[in-house]
Each structure stands twice: as structure tokens, then as C-alpha cells.
C-alpha positions in Angstrom: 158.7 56.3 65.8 158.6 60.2 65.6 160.9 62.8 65.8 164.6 64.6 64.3 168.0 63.4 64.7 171.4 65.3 64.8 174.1 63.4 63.1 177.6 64.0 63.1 178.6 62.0 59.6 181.9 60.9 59.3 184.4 61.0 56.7 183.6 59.1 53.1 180.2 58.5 53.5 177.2 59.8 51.2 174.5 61.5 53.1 172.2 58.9 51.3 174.2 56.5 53.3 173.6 58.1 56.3 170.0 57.8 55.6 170.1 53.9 54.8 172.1 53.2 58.1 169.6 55.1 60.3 167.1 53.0 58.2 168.4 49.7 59.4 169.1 50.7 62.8 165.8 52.1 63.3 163.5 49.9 61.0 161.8 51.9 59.1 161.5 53.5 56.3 160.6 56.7 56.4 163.8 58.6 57.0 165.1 61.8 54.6 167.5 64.2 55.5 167.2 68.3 55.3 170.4 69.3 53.0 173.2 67.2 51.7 176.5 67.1 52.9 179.4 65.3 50.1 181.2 62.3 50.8 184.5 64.7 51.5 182.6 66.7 54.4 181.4 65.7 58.1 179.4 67.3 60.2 175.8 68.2 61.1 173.3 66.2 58.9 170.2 66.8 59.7 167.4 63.6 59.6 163.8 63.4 60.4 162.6 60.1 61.0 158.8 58.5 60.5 156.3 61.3 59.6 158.3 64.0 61.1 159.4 63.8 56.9 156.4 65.4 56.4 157.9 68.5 58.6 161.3 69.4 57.0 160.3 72.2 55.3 159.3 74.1 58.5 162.0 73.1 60.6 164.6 76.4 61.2 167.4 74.8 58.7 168.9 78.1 57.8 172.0 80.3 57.9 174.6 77.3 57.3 177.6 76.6 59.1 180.7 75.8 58.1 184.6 75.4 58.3 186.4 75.5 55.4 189.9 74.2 54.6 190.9 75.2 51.3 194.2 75.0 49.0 195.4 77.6 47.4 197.8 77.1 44.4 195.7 74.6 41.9 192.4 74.1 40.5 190.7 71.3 39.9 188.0 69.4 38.0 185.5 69.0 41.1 186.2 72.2 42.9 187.8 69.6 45.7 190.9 67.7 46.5 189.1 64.5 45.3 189.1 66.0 41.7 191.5 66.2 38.6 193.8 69.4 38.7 193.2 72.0 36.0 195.6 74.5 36.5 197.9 75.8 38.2 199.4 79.0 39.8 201.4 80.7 42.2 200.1 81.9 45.6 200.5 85.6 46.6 203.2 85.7 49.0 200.7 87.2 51.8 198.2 84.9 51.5 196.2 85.7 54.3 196.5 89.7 53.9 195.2 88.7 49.8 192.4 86.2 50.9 190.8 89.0 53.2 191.3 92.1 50.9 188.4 89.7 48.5 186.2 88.7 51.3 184.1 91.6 50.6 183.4 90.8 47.3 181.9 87.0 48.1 179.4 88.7 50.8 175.2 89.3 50.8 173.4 87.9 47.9 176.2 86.8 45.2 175.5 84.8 41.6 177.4 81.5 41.8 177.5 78.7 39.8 177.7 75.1 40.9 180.7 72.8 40.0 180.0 70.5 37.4 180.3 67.3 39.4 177.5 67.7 41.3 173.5 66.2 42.1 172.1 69.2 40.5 169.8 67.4 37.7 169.7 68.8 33.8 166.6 67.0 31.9 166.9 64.4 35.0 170.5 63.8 34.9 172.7 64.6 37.8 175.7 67.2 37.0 177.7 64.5 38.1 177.0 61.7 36.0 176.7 64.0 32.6 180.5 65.1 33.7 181.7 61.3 34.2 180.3 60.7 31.0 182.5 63.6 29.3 179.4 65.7 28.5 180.2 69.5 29.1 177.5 71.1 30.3 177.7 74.3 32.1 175.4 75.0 35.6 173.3 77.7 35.5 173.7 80.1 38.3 172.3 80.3 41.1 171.7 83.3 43.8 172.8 82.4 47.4 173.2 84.5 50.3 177.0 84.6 52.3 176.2 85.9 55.7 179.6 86.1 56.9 183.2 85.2 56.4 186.2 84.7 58.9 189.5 83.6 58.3 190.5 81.3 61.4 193.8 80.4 60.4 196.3 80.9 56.8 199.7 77.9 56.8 201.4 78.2 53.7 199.1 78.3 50.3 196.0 76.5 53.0 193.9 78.8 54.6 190.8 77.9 57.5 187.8 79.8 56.7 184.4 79.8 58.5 181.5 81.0 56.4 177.9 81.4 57.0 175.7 81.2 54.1 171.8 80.7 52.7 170.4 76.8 52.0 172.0 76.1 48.2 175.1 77.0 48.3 178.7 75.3 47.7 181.2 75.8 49.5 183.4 73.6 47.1 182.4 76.5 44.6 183.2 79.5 46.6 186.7 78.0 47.3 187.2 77.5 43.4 186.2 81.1 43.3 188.3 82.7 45.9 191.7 80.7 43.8 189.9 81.8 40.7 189.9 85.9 42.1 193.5 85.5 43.4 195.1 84.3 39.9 196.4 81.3 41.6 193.9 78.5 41.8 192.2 76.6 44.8 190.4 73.9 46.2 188.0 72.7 48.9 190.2 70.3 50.8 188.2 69.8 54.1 184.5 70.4 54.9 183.0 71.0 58.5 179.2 71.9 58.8 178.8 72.7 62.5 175.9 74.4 61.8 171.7 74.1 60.4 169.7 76.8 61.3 169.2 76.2 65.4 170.9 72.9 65.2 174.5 72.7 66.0 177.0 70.1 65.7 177.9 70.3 69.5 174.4 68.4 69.7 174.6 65.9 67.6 175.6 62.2 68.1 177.8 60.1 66.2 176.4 57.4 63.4 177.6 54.5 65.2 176.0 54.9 68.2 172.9 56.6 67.6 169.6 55.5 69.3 165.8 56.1 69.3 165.8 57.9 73.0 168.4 60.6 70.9 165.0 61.5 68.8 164.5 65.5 68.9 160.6 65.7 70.0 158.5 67.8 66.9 157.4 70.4 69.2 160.7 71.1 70.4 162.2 70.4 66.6 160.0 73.2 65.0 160.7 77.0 65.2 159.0 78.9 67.9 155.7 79.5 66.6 152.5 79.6 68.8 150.8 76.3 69.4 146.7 76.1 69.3 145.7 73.3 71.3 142.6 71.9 69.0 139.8 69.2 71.3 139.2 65.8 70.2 136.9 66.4 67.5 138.9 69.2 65.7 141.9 66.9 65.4 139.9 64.3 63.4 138.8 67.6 61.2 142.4 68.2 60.7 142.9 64.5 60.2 140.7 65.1 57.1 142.8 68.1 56.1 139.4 70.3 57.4 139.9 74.3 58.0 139.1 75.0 61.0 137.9 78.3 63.0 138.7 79.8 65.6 138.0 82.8 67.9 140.9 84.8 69.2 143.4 83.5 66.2 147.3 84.1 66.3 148.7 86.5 63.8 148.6 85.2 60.2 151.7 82.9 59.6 152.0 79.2 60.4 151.1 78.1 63.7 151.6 74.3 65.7 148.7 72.3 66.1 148.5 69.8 69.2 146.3 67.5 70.4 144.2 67.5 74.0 147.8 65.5 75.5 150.0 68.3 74.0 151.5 66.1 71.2 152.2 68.1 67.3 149.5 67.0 65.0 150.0 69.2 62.3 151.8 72.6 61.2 148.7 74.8 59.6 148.0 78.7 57.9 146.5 80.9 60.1 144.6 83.0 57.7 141.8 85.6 59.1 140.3 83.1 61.8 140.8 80.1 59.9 143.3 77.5 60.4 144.3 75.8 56.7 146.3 72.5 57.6 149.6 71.7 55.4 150.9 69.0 56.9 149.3 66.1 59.5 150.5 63.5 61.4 148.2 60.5 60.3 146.5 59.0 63.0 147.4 55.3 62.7 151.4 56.7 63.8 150.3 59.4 66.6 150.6 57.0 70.0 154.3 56.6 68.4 155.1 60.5 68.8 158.4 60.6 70.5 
């Protein structure tokens, strides 16, 4: 059993969860998932499942898509509504007109720092499980990328916002910020990822009723890149993680490698005429490629 799914996870899950019900469902294993969405958010999760593991790092997983609903008016300890409030504050009177005139300052490549409850890991801890245990320590910041925001809708001190941003970053951390900008406090209340990369939510299936035949082949998984159809004896080569040349090579960058039937074996380097596999399919699991 080969291949990507597109989950839609539900509310009050973990996205390790996620992972340990397609486990059981499936049975096997080998399933990970390509970014992690918090119990408070549903949406697109991302899972590879058997080998195709191996292959996350080249699917097309990036911009991020989401839809934020955030409260304007208090601050709390988790950057969420399922956290402790902190202050405070009171909401401009034109909230929406506010909200957009800061926009431009959370856009391109911005410094953020992470909440404190979170899985980021300090000399192997979690964030999250330093903060439970009243130990302050403060993230370090990280650079992300914020393609675009939209306000879709403003009611009250809430606002909708859609945002499209690099791998990395937290929403629940740009929401403190915007409250934080506007004097008044906020909070990530709701979380949507409709988007990952080429994946959208639209195509995904729900956790309940998700099934093998709903397994995203590799070759159609992977981003368009050219595909070098290698014989019988150059996949065993590759097997055995063997360079292999060619004449007439694609330009340098990462190409597909299939076997004689068409079926992804491997993701490799082209570099001058040479083909440097990265990552293979072992043998003993390739008549299962879905």
C-alpha cells in the first residue's frame, strides 16, 4: 500500500491522531503526515502512506492556506480561545477599517515568534510541556513568509481573515500579533486550512470514511518534474542507491524515476549526466504501488 491521502480533520483531534486512525484503518504502519494542524483547527492534512513517507519532502506542500477567525478584544496564554486570558482591551470602533490599515505590516518575509504552548522542542522538550510545567521560556524567532492577506468578513470585535503564508508559520501567532498592533488584544478562535501547496481541501475526504481506492498515485502526488524511464537493470542500480548515466539528461534539478511499467521508483539529482538517487522505493513493496 502506496500513495497520499487528503484528509479533511475534524474538530478536537491531534493530527498524530489522524495518523493513528489511518494506521488502523489501513494496517500498517508507515503513515506520517506533511505539516501539523492543532487540535482547534480542521482542514487539509496532508498523509503519505507506506513508503510514499520516504517522498514528503518533494511533494509541492507550499504556500499554506487558511481561514482565520480571530477575536479581537483579549489575549490569551495560548494565542487561542482554548487558552488562559492575559489581558484585556478595547476594540477600535472600526474594526475592519483598523485591521486592514496593519495588513501591510504582517506581509513578505516577517520575524515572528511562536506561542509558548507549542511542539517546538528546547533541549528536547516541547514548548508546550515546559509551559504546563510553569517554566518561562521564550521562542526564538523564526522568519516566515505571508503571501497574502484578505479580510472576508469583520462582526463585532471577530473578524474572517484568509491568509496565505510559507511552511512554519502560526497563525495562532499572527492573530496574537494583529490584537497586540491594535492595543486591544486577540485570539485565534477558529482555524481552516483549505490549502497545501497543490492540494486543496475541496479534494480531500473525510476521516471517517476514508479508503485505500482514495490513495493519490506518487507520480501524480509529486510536482511536475520530468520523468526518466530507467530498464530493468538500472532500477536494481538504483535499488542499490547506484548513479546512474545517461545520455540526453534533463536540466539539473530533481527528476522522477520510473520503472519499464511506468510506476515511481525513486526521486533522484540530475547533476551533469548523472542521476544521484535520494530516495527509492524498496523492492520487496513495489507490486503494492497504488
Amino acid at each position: 500500500m502506496l500513495g497520499v491521502l487528503l484528509i479533511d480533520k475534524p474538530l478536537g483531534v491531534s493530527s498524530h491522531d489522524v495518523v493513528n486512525q489511518v494506521r488502523r484503518r489501513f494496517g500498517t504502519r508507515r503513515v506520517g503526515h506533511a505539516g501539523t494542524l492543532d487540535p482547534l483547527a480542521t482542514g487539509l492534512l496532508v498523509i503519505a502512506v507506506g513508503s510514499a513517507t520516504r517522498f514528503l519532502q518533494y511533494l509541492p506542500l507550499e504556500p499554506k492556506g487558511y481561514v482565520a477567525s480571530i477575536q479581537f478584544g483579549s489575549a490569551t496564554t495560548t494565542y487561542d480561545r482554548e487558552g488562559e486570558e492575559t489581558f484585556t482591551g478595547p476594540v477600535p470602533e472600526n474594526l475592519a477599517e483598523s485591521l486592514a490599515g496593519i495588513l501591510p505590516e504582517f506581509s513578505g518575509l516577517i520575524d515572528q515568534i511562536p506561542p509558548a504552548f507549542s511542539a517546538i522542542k528546547v533541549n528536547g522538550q516541547p514548548l508546550y510541556r515546559l509551559a504546563r510545567a510553569g517554566i518561562a521560556v521564550t521562542p526564538e524567532s523564526r522568519r516566515v513568509h505571508i503571501g497574502r492577506t484578505e479580510i472576508i468578513a469583520v462582526e463585532g470585535t471577530h473578524a474572517t481573515v484568509r491568509i496565505e503564508c510559507s511552511g512554519g508559520t502560526y497563525i495562532r501567532s499572527l492573530a496574537h500579533d494583529f490584537g497586540q498592533r491594535l492595543g486591544c488584544g486577540a485570539h485565534l478562535s477558529g482555524l481552516v486550512r483549505d490549502r497545501v501547496g497543490r492540494f486543496h481541501l475541496e479534494d480531500a475526504k473525510a476521516l471517517d470514511v476514508v479508503t485505500p481506492q482514495d490513495l493519490i498515485r506518487l507520480d501524480e502526488a509529486l510536482p511536475p518534474m520530468p520523468v526518466v524511464v530507467l530498464t530493468a537493470d538500472q532500477v536494481i542500480d538504483v535499488r542499490h542507491g547506484r548513479p546512474l548515466g545517461i545520455a540526453n539528461p534533463p536540466e539539473p534539478g530533481m527528476v522522477a524515476l520510473a520503472d519499464p511499467q511506468g510506476r515511481i521508483v525513486s526521486v533522484a539529482k540530475v547533476v551533469g549526466s548523472i542521476l544521484h538517487p535520494e530516495c527509492v522505493i524498496p523492492a520487496e513493496v513495489a507490486d503494492a504501488h497504488v
